[in-house]
N, C-alpha and C positions, 0 to 999 in steps of 0.2 A: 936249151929248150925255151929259154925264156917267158912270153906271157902263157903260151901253150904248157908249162909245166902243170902238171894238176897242181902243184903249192898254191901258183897262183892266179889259174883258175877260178879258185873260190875267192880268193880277196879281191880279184877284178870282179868278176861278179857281182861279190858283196857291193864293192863301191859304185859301180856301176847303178845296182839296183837302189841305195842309198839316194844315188843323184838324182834319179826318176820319179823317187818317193816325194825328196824336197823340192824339187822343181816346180811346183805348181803353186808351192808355197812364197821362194823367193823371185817367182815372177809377178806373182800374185802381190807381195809385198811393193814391188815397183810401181806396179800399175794398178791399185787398188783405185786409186782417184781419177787415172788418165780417163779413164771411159768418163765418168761423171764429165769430167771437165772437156772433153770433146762435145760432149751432146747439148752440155747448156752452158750457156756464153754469157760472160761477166757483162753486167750492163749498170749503169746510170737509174737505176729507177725511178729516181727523179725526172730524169730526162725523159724516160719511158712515159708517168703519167702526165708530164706536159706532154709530151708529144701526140697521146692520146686522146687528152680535150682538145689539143688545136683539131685536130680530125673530126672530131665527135662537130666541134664548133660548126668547121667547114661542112658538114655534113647537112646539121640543122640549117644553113642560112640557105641550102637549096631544096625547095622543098621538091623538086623533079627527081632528084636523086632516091633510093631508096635511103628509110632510116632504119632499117632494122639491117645489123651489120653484128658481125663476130668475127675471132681471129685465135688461135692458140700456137705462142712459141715454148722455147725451152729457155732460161735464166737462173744465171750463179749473181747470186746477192751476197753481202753481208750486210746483218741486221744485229742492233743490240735488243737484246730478250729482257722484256718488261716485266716477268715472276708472273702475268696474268693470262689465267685463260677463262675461255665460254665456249658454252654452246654454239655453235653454228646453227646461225638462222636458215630456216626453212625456203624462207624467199632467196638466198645466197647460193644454197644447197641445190634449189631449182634452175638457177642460172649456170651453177658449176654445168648441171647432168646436161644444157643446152647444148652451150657452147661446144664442150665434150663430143658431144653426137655430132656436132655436123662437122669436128675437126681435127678431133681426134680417133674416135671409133667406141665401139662397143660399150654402151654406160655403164651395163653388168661388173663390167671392172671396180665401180667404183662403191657400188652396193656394200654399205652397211661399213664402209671404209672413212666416212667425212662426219666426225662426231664431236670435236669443238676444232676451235679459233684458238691461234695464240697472241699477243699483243708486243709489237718491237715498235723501235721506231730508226726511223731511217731518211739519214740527215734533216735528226729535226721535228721528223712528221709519225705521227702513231700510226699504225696501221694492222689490223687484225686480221692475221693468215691462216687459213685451213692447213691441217697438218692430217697426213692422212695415221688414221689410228693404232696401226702397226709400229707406229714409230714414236708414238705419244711417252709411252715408259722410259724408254731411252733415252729420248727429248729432256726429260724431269730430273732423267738421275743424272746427266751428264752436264747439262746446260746451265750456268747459274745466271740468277736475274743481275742482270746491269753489264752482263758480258755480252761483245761480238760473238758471232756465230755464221759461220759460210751457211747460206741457205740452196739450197735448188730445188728449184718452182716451176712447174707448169703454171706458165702464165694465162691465163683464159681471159678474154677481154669480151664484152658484148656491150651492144648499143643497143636501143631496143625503140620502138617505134614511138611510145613517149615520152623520149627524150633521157632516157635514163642509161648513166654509163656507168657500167660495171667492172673492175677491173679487180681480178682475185689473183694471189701467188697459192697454189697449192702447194705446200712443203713435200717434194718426194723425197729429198733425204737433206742432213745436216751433214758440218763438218766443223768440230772444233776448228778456232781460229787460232789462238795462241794468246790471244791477249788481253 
């Protein structure tokens, strides 16, 4: 009778439904990161904010061009985490919701989500990154000051008509680095 015997019937079953049960778990386990690391793309960010004054530069030396400019990609950083945080300034907060709107959608998203800054520095240069506040806890109890830390950022850049260039990493999520 083989697997048709009712004996084993139930132990096919059982294991069967076993596999069904774990399966979301040990795919899950594979590819916990893949998506992160599909959507936001390892970059230079040093290169990133040179590249973004040379712009900004070329921008100001013609005054026919418009100057009010913005831009929003996805970026995987590593940063080392400096132990300090603040508030996020209001004037920073207003540029996030800008940019946001004309690049990425709906600001509502971000209501009541951008409540400090944390402070890394990266090759070299300090820089103060909004972390959005669902993740601030986690942030604290996992991350120690003077350690790397995989970041990914929605990058919002804006240039604004008086010459002022903006360039923010929102932290959407971290990843221990190892080191």
């Amino acid at each position: 009778m083989g697997l048709f015997n009712p004996k084993y019937t139930f132990i096919t079953n059982a294991i069967f439904i076993l596999f069904l049960w774990a399966l979301p778990f040990i795919s899950g386990a594979q590819n916990a990161w893949e998506s992160w690391d599909k959507k936001y793309k390892s970059v230079d960010y040093t290169w990133v904010l040179s590249f973004e004054q040379n712009y900004a530069d070329s921008i100001e030396k013609n005054p026919s061009l418009p100057q009010s400019y913005c831009r929003a990609d996805t970026y995987k950083i590593t940063a080392k985490f400096m132990g300090k945080y603040r508030p996020i300034s209001e004037h920073d907060v207003a540029s996030i919701y800008r940019v946001f709107k004309l690049r990425v959608g709906n600001t509502a998203q971000l209501d009541g989500k951008l409540v400090n800054e944390y402070l890394f520095t990266i090759d070299g240069k300090e820089l103060w990154l909004p972390i959005q506040n669902h993740l601030e806890k986690a942030f604290m109890e996992e991350v120690q000051t003077g350690k790397e830390v995989g970041i990914y950022c929605l990058f919002l850049n804006e240039h604004t008509a008086t010459y002022e260039l903006l360039n923010t990493l929102l932290i959407s999520e971290f990843r221990l680095t190892g080191k």
